[in-house]
N, C-alpha and C positions, 0 to 999 in steps of 0.2 A: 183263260188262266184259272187255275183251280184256287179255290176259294179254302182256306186251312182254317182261318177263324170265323165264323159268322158273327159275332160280335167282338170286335175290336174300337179301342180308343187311339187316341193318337193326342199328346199333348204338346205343346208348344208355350216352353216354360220363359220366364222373362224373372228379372227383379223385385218386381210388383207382383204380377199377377200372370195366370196361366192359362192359354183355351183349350180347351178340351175338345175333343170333336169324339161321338161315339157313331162308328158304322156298323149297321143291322143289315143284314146279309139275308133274305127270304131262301126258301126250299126253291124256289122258281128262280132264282139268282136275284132280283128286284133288291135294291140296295135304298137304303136311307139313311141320312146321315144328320148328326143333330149336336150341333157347336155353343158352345156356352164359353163364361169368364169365370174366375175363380182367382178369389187372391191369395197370393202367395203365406197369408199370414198359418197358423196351426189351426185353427179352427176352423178357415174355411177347405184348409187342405182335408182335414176329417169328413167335412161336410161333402166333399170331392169323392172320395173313400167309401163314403155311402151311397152316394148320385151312382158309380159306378158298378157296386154291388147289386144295386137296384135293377141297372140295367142288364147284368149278367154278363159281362161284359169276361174274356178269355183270357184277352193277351191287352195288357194297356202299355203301348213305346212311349217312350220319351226321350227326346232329341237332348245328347250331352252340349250343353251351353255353361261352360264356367264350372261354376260353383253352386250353380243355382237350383240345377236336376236334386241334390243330394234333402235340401228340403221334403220334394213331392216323392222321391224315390224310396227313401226309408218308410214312411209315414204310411203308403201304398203298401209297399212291404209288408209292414207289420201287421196291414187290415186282413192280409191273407190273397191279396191278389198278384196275377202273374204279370212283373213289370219287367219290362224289358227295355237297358241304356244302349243306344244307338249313336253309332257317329254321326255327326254330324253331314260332314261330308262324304262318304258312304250315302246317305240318304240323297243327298240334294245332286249327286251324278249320276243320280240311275233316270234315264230316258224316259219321257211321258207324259212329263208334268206341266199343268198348263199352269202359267204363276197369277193369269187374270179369272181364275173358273178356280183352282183350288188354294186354299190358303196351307199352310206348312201346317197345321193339326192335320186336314183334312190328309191330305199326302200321307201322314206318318202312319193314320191308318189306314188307310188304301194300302200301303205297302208292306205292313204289318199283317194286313188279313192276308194275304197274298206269299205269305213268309219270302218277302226278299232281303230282310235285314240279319244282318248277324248281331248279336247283341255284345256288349262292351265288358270286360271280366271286372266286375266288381267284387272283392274278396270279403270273406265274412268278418264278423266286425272283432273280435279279436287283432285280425293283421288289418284292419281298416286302424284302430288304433297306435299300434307299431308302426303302420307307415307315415301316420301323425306327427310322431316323434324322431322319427327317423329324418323327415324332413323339416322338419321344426328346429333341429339340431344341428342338421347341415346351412339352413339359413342363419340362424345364429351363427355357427361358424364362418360363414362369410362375412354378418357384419361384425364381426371380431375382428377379424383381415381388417376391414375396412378400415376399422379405427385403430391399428396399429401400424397402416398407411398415412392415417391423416397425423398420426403420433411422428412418424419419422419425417413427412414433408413439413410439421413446425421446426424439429431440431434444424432441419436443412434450411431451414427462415432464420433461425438463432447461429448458425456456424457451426455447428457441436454434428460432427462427422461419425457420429455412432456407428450408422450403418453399415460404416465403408471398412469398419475392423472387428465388429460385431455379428456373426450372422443371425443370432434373434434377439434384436433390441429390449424385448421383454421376457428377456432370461433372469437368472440369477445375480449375476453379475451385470447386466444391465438393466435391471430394476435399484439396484444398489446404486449404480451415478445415476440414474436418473431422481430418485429417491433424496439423493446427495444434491442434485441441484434447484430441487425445488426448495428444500431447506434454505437455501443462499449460497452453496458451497462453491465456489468458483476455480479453484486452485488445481490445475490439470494433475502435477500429482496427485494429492491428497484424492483426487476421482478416481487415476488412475489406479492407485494401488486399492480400492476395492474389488479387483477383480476376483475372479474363483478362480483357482482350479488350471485348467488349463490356458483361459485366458488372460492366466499371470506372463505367460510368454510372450504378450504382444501386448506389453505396459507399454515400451517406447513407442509404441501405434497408436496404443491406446492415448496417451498423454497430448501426441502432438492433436490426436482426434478430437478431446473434449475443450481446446484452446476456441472457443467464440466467443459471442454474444448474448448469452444465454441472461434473460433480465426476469424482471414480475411479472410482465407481462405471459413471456413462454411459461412461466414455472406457470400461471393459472390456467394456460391450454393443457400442458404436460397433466394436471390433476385430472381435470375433469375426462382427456383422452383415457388415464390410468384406470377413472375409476369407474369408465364408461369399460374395458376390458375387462375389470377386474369382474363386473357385473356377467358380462356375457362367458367367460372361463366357470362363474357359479351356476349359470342357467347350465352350463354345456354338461357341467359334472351331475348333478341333478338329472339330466335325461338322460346323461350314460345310467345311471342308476336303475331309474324307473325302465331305460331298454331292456337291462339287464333282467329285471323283474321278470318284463314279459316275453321275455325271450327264453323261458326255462322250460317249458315245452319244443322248442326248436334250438337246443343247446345241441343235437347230434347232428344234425342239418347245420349249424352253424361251422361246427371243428370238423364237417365233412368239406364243405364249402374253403373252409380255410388251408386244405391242403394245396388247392390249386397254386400255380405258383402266381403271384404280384395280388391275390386276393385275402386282403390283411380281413381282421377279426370284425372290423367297422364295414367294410365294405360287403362281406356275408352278410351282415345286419341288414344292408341296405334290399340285396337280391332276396335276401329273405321276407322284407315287408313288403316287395311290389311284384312280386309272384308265386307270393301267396306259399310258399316251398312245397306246392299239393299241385304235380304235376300231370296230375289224370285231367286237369282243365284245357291240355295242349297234348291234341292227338301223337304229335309226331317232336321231335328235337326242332324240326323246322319251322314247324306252326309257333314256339316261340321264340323262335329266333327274326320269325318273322313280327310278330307279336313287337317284341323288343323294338323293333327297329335298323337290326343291325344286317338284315338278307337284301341284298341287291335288288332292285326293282324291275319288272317285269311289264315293260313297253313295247310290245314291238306288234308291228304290222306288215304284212306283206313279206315276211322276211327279215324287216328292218328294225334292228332294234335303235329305237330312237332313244329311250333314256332309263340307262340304272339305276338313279336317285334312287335310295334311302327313306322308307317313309320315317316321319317324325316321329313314332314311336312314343316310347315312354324316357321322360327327360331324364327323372330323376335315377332309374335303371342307366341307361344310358352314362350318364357323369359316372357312375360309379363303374363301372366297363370299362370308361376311355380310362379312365384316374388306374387301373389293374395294369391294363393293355399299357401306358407309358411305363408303368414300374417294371414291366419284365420283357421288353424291347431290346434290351441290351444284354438280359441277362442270359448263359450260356444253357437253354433249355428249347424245346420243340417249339415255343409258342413263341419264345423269339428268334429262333432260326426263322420260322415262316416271318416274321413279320419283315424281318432282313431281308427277305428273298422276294418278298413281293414290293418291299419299298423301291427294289432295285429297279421294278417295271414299272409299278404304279405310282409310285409317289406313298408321303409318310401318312397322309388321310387315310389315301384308302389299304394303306396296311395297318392301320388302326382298328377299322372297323372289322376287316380280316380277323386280326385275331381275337375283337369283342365278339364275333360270331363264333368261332373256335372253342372261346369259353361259354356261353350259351349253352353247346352242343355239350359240352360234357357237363355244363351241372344237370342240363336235363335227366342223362344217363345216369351220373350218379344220385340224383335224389330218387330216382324210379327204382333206381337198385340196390343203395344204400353203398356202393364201393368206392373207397378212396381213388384221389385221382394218381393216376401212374403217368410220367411221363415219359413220352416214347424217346427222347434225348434229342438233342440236336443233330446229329447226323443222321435224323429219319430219311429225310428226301435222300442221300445220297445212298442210304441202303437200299431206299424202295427203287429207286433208279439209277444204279452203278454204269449204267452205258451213257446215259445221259452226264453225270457229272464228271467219266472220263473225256468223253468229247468236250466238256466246255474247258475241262483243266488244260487240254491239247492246246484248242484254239487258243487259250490266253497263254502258252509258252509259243506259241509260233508267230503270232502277233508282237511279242516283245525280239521275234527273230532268229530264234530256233527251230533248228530240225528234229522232230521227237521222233525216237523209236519207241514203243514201249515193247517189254521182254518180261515174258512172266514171270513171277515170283521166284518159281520153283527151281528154274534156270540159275537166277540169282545167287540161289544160296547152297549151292553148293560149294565145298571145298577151294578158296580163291588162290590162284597161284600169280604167282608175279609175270607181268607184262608189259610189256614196254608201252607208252603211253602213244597213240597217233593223234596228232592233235586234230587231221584232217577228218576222222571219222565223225558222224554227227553225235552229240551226247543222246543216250539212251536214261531212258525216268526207270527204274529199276523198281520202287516200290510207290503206290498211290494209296494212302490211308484215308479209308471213309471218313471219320471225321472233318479233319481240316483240310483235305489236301496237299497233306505235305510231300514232298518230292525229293528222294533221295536220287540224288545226279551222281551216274555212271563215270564223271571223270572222279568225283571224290570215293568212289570204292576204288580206283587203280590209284590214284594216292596214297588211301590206306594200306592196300595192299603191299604197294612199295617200302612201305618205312614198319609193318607190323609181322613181325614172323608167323607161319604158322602154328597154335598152338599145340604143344607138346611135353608132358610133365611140366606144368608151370611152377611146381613146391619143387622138382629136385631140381630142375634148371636152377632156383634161385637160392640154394644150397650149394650147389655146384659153382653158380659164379662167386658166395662169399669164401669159398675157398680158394678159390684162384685170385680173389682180391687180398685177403691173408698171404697168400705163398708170395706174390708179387709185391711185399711189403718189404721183405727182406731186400730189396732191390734200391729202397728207398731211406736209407736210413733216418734223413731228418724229417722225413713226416710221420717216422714210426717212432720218432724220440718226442717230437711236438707234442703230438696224440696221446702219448706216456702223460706228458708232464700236461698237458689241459685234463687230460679225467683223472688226475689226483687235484688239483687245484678247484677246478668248476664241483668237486666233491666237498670242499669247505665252505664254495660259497654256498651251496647246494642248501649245504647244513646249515649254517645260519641262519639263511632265511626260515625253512622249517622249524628251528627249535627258537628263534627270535622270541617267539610268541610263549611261549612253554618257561623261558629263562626270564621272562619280564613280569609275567606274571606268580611263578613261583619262589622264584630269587630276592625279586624287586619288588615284588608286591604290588602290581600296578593293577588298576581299574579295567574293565572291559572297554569303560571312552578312551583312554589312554593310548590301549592298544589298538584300535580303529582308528583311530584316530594316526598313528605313526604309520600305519599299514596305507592310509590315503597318501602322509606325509611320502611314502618311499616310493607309492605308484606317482607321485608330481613327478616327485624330482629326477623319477628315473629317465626321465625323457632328457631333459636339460643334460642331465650326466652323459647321458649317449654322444648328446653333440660335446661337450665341451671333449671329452678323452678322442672324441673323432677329430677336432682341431688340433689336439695336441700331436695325435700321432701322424699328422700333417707335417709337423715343423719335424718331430725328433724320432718318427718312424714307430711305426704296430710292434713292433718285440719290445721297444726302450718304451712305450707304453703300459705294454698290460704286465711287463715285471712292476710297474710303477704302482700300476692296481694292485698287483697283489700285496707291494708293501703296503699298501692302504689300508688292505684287507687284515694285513695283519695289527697295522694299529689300531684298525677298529674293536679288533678281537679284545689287544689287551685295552681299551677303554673300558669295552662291556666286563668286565674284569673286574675296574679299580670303580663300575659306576654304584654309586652309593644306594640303597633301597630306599624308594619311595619319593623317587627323584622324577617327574612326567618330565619335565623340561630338558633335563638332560636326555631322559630317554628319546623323547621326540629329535632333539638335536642328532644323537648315535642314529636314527632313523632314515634323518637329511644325508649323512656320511654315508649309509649302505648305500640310498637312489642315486647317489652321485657318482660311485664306481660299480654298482649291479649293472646296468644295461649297457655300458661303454665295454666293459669287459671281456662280455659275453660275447658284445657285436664284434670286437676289436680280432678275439681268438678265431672265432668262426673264417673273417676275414684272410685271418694270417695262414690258417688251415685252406684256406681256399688257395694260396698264392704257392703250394707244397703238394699241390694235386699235380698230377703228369694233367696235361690235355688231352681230353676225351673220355677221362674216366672219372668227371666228377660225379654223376649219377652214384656210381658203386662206392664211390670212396666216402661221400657224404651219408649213404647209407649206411656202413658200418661207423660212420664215425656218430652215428644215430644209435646204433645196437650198443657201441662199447658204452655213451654214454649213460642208458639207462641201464645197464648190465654192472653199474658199478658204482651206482646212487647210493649203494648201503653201505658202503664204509664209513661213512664220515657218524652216520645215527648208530651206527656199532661199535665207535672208540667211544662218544660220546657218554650213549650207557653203558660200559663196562667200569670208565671212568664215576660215574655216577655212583654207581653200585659198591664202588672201590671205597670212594669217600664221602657218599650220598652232599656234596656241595657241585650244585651248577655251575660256580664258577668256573674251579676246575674242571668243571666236564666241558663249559666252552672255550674255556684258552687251551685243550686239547685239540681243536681247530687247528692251534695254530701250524702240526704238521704237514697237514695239506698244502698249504700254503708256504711252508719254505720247502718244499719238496719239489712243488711245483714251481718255485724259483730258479733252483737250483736245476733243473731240467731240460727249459725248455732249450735248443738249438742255437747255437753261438753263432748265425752265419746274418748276411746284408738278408735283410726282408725284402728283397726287390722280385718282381714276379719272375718266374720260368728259373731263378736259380738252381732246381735241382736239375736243369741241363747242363747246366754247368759244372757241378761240384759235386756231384752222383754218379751212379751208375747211365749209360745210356739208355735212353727211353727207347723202349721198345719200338721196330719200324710201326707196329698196329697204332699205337700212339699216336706217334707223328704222322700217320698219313691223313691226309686234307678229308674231311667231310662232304664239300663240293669240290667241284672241279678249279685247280687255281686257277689265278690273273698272273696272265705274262709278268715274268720278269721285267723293270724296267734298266736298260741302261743305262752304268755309270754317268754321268757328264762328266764333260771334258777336266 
């Protein structure tokens, strides 16, 4: 075997102290080798640093053990010699070694001069510091966790159910009861109602929650848990800082990094101190992702692959991978389509690591190339293979018992004519959308078909029908006198409510609370008003009703009339009187208008009675101001209202409000009318 270093070390590092073994390699190949101790302290590692120089030594290995290598490895370093960290295990599997003839120094150079080792990435000391912190920061943030665990399992020892209505106990509002109960505060109110913000909506939670045991005892755990937090939240912000510092050299690496999706601003911190963001160290995308930890393993013999295991990798890389890979699992992007698709075969593991390799692969690419990351969307797979995702869409409709045809698009959409429906044909999937899969079913397009005409001038068709709903009005006379007499009447109320506001404040002279304040008052009450006029016109019928409202309306008119300026309380009370007959009214009229439609033509007739209403909104704010202008006093510009209002009395239709009366007491409804929508049910025979 060829010989790459003639003089090679090999160390064998410990707690204590370290052997050295130096092998001298002759022109004649004659090998000697020469083993010594060395402690671990700084001076004898210098003295080490010399002994090695002296001997002229190439390449000195050093077996990674702990924490222990970083002593001789620096120190080495700095002398100017070529130190190379090696795995551990990597060394002690390769084939040859006799464990009672060589000792582990002697091996590391034997194998070292022989270049069988690859050496371990140790990043220069800038990101060796960042990774310091980076991990320094994440363990503090753990034992944070820790003791906001052992904080909630005392409350659960005292009664006090924070947890269970709280989701972080050392929030704002739960540093407040807590805060509250160390003091002696015991009074589930008085706790309760320190909440913030939104966890004022769960005071009744909240109250029955802080009902324990809460003594001296807990309040002395609660402190010292508190101020055991409150210490590690100050370490935590202090190395967010100090990151920040040294992070201002890799601040473009960083917001590059953070494009990816579930890879927040902390977890780029983290990929960026454990490799080093200088991707010329890792030949290929692969080489770190194997690097990492996250590439399938590569066991197989004879054909057989015995085992894919995961090498162990780098931890702290790793957490911050899995902690990404869970945050975008669900979310609707490429990286967690794949991971949905492959949990569906493999299980949630190993779509986990899936897609920590997924991410790998493109920070690789993007820190080599500086480009934000692009996601190819979630319906990737089903783009890249549309024959594939149509056959599984098939199988899962014919598996629930369907016979599928599918029928191309183009087919489809053509011009659809009506057809009678065969219930025995199989249903045909008429459209398949790459993204979701969604399935438009051939029986619901002859459905549509059935009941939607073809399009054809849709603006003069609907011109054309409201004239034929006009002409055919003449045919009905008491829904064309109703209709009169609701859009002169619903024009008074119209007006009030508009100018309410305009007349209280300039008239009466009221305050902007005043008026907000009567404006909540009329939206209460107008609820209660709808049912009480809807009981009413139970007992004594919807016409002898809403004449009833509009005498309301009219004395409410002359109240606001005789109401004195600078009166809230009366105001407020006129306010209670509009919410009590505004929404009864309204509903009561629509109603009775409903019961004056012919059958089948409520669609058009509710439409125009939609056009007439807005078409006639401006009468009532045009007496108003003219009146105004006449005698510049609001008063009389609002008891000019009151026309609307007996106009609209005197109008509406003298006949029984019972439904279907205008077949009665009108002209004949048209056969188009009357005829049935479905197919009738038989007749039944009289009895006897």
């Amino acid at each position: 075997m060829d010989v790459l270093y003639q003089r090679c070390a090999g160390l064998d590092v410990s707690k204590r102290d370290a052997k050295a073994c130096v092998r001298l390699t002759s022109d004649s190949g004659r090998t000697t080798q020469e083993i010594t101790t060395w402690t671990a302290m700084t001076n004898q590692v210098m003295k080490l640093a010399e002994h090695l120089l002296a001997q002229q030594v190439g390449l000195v290995v050093i077996e990674a053990t702990g924490d222990y290598w970083r002593q001789f490895y620096f120190l080495l370093e700095d002398k100017g010699l070529n130190v190379q960290l090696v795995n551990a295990r990597e060394a002690r599997n390769l084939p040859g070694r006799k464990t009672d003839v060589l000792t582990d120094a002697a091996w590391l150079a034997q194998l070292g001069a022989h270049g069988l080792l690859h050496g371990c990435l140790v990043p220069p000391e800038n990101i060796r510091r960042l990774r310091d912190l980076t991990r320094t920061r994440t363990a503090i943030t753990d034992e944070r966790s820790r003791e906001v665990q052992r904080l909630e399992k005392m409350l659960e020892d005292s009664g006090i159910k924070l947890s269970s209505v709280a989701t972080d106990i050392t929030g704002v509002s739960g540093r407040a009861m807590l805060q509250a109960l160390i003091e002696g505060q015991n009074d589930p109110d008085a706790l309760a109602d320190l909440a913030k913000k939104r966890m004022r909506r769960k005071i009744p939670a909240l109250t029955e929650a802080l009902t324990g045991r809460f003594n001296a005892h807990h309040a002395f755990l609660a402190r010292v848990f508190l101020d055991r937090i409150d210490a590690h939240s100050k370490d935590i912000a202090a190395l967010d800082a100090r990151i920040d510092e040294l992070m201002r050299p890799f601040s473009a690496a960083r917001e590059l990094l953070a494009t990816v999706p579930g890879i927040s601003t902390r977890i780029a911190e983290v990929i960026i101190a454990e490799t080093g963001a200088d991707m010329t160290v890792f030949p290929t995308a692969r080489h770190l992702a194997s690097w990492a930890g996250t590439a399938p393993g590569a066991n197989e013999s004879a054909g057989r692959v015995k085992s894919t295991k995961t090498r162990p990798g780098n931890r702290h890389l790793k957490r911050a991978l899995r902690t990404a890979a869970l945050s975008v699992a669900r979310s609707q992007t490429y990286l967690g389509a794949k991971y949905r698709r492959i949990k569906s075969r493999r299980g949630p593991m190993e779509a986990l690591v899936a897609v920590e390799h997924s991410m790998l692969i493109s920070i690789w690419h993007m820190l080599n190339t500086g480009e934000s990351y692009v996601d190819p969307g979630p319906d990737y797979y089903t783009r890249r293979q549309p024959l594939r995702s149509k056959e599984r869409a098939v199988q899962q409709l014919e598996a629930l018992g369907y016979q599928v045809i599918l029928e191309p698009l183009q087919l489809t959409a053509k011009p659809r004519t009506r057809q009678p429906i065969d219930p025995s044909r199989p249903i045909p999937v008429t459209t398949i959308f790459a993204s979701e899969l969604t399935y438009e079913w051939g029986i619901t397009w002859r459905m549509t078909a059935d009941t939607v005409p073809a399009p054809r001038g849709i603006l003069s068709a609907g011109f054309r029908q409201l004239g034929q709903t006009i002409a055919n009005l003449r045919a009905y006379p008491l829904t064309l006198l109703f209709l009169g007499a609701f859009l002169i009447y619903n024009d008074g109320i119209q007006t009030v409510i508009a100018l309410a506001s305009t007349y209280g404040s300039e008239q009466l002279q009221l305050g902007e609370a005043t008026l907000a304040a009567t404006i909540l008052v009329v939206q209460f009450v107008a609820f209660g008003g709808a049912l009480l006029l809807g009981a009413i016109a139970t007992l004594i019928g919807a016409r002898k009703t809403v004449l009833a409202s509009l005498t309301a309306w009219a004395g409410l008119v002359l109240a606001a009339f005789w109401l004195p300026a600078r009166a809230p309380v009366l105001f407020l009370a006129l306010g209670a009187g509009i919410g009590l007959v505004l929404g009864g009214s309204q509903a009561l009229s629509r109603s009775l208008f409903s019961q004056l439609i012919p059958s089948g033509r409520e669609a058009e007739y509710f439409g125009f009675y939609a056009i007439s209403d807005k078409g006639t909104s401006w009468l009532g704010p045009l007496l108003f101001g003219l009146v105004y202008q006449a005698t510049t006093s609001c008063r009389l510009g609002i008891v000019s209202v009151l026309v609307f209002f007996i106009a609209g009395f005197v109008a509406p239709p003298r006949r029984p409000d019972t439904p279907g009366h205008h077949r009665r007491r009108q002209h004949p409804t048209p056969p188009a009318v009357t005829r049935p929508l479905h197919r009738a049910r038989p007749e039944v025979p009289p009895g006897p």
